[in-house]
C-alpha positions as CSV (number, residue, x, y, z in Angstrom):
1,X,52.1,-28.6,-5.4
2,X,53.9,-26.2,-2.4
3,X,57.4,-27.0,-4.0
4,X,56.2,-25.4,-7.4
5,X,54.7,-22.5,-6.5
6,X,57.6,-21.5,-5.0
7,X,59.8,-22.7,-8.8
8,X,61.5,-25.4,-7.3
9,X,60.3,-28.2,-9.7
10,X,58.6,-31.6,-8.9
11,X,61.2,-34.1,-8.9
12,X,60.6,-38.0,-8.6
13,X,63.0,-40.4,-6.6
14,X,65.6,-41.0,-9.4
15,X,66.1,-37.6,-9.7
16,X,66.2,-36.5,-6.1
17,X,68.8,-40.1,-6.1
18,X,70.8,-38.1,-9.1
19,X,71.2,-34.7,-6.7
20,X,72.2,-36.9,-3.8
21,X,74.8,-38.3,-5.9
22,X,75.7,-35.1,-7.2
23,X,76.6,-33.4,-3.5
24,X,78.2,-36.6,-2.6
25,X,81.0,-36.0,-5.7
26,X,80.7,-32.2,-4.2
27,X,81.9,-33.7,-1.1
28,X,84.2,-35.7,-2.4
29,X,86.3,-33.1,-4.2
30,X,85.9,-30.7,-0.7
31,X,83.3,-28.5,-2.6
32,X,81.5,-28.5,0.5
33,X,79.6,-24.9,-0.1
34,X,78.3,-26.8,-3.5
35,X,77.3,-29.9,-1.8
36,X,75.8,-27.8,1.3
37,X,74.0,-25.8,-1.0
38,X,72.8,-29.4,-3.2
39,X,71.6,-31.2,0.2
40,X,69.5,-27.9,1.8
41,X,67.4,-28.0,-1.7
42,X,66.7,-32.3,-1.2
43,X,66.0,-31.4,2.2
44,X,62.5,-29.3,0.9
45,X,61.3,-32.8,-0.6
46,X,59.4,-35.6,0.8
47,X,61.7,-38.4,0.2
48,X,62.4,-41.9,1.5
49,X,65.9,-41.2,1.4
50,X,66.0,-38.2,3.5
51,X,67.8,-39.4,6.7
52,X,70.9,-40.0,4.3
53,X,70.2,-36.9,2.5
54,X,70.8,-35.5,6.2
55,X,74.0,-37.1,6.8
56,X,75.7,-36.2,3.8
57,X,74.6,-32.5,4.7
58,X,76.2,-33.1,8.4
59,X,79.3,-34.8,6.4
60,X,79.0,-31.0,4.0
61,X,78.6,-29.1,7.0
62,X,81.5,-30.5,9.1
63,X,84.3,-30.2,6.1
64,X,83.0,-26.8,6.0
65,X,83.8,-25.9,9.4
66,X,80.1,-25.4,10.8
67,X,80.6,-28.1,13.8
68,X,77.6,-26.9,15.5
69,X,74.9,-27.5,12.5
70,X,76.6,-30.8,11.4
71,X,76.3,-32.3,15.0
72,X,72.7,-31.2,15.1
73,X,72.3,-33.3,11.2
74,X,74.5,-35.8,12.8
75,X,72.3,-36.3,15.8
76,X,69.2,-36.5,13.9
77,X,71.1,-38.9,11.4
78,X,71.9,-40.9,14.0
79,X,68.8,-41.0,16.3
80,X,66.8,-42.0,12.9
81,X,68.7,-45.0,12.1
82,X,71.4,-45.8,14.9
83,X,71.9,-49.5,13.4
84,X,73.4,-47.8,10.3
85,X,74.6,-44.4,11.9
86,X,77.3,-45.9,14.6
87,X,79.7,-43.5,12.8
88,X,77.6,-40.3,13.3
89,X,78.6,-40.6,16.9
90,X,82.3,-40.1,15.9
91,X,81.3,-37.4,14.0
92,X,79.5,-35.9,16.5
93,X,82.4,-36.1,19.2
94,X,84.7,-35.1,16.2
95,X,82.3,-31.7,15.8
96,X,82.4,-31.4,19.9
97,X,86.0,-31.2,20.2
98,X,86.5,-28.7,17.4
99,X,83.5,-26.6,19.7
100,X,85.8,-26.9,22.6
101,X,83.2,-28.8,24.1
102,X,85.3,-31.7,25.7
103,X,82.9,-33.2,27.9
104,X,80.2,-33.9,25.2
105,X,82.7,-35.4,23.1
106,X,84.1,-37.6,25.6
107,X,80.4,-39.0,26.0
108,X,80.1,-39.3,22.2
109,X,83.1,-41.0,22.1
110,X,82.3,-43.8,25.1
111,X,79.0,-44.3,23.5
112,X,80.6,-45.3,20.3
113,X,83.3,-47.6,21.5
114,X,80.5,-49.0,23.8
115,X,78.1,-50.0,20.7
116,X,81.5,-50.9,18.9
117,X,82.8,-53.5,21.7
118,X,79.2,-55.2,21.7
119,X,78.6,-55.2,18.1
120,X,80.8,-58.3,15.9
121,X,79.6,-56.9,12.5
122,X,81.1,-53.6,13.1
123,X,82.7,-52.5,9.2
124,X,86.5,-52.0,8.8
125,X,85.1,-48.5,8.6
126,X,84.1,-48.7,12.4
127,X,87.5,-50.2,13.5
128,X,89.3,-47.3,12.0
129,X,87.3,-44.7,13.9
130,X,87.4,-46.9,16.3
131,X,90.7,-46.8,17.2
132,X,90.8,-42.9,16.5
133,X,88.1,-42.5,19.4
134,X,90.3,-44.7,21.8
135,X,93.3,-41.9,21.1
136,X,91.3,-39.1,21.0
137,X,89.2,-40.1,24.2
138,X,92.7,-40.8,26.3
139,X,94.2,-37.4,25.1
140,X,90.8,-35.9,26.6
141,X,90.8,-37.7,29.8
142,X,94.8,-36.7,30.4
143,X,93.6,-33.2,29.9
């Protein structure tokens, strides 16, 4: 097996599920180095969880400060699974604007409150960002 002959050991789905858990409590308590750290290793398995394993790392990367690689894991988050990654485009704009990079986010930021306005099932979650991306996208267009 690659993995183990470089000494990272062969871990099964409930245990790559435990790790995953593990950063997420890492991001939680803003241990973000910790849960970065946590996320790259899950990233070297094949796992059918790995598109979330990718987000958290994006969610890691942007407490830490590191806008540029958590809109790339954003991004891929998102073009994997848009259904369940509306969010990620937030985040992305979110990432943008810390960049300086106004224009990108502005486009993030439309695209979101465009799936938003045609989507009924969006999650209280999505009406809280929501309403953040309407403020944050009239504070860029009066700049």
């Amino acid at each position: 097996k690659p993995l183990e002959s470089l000494g990272i050991p062969d871990l099964d789905e409930n245990e790559l599920l435990s790790l995953y858990n593990l950063a997420v409590q890492k991001i939680h308590v803003k241990d973000y180095q910790g849960a970065t750290k946590l996320l790259q290793l899950l990233m070297l398995y094949e796992s059918e969880s790995k598109f979330l394993y990718v987000k958290a790392l994006a969610g890691s990367l942007h407490g830490n400060k590191q806008f540029n690689e958590a809109a790339v894991c954003y991004s891929l988050a998102y073009a994997n699974n848009p259904d369940n990654n509306i969010d990620c485009l937030f985040y992305i704009a979110d990432c943008y604007l810390n960049l300086g990079e106004t224009a990108q986010a502005a486009q993030s930021l439309t695209k979101f409150q465009q799936i938003c306005a045609n989507n009924p099932g969006i999650t209280s979650e999505h009406r809280r960002l929501l309403l953040r991306a309407k403020l944050l996208l009239n504070g860029i267009l009066k700049s």
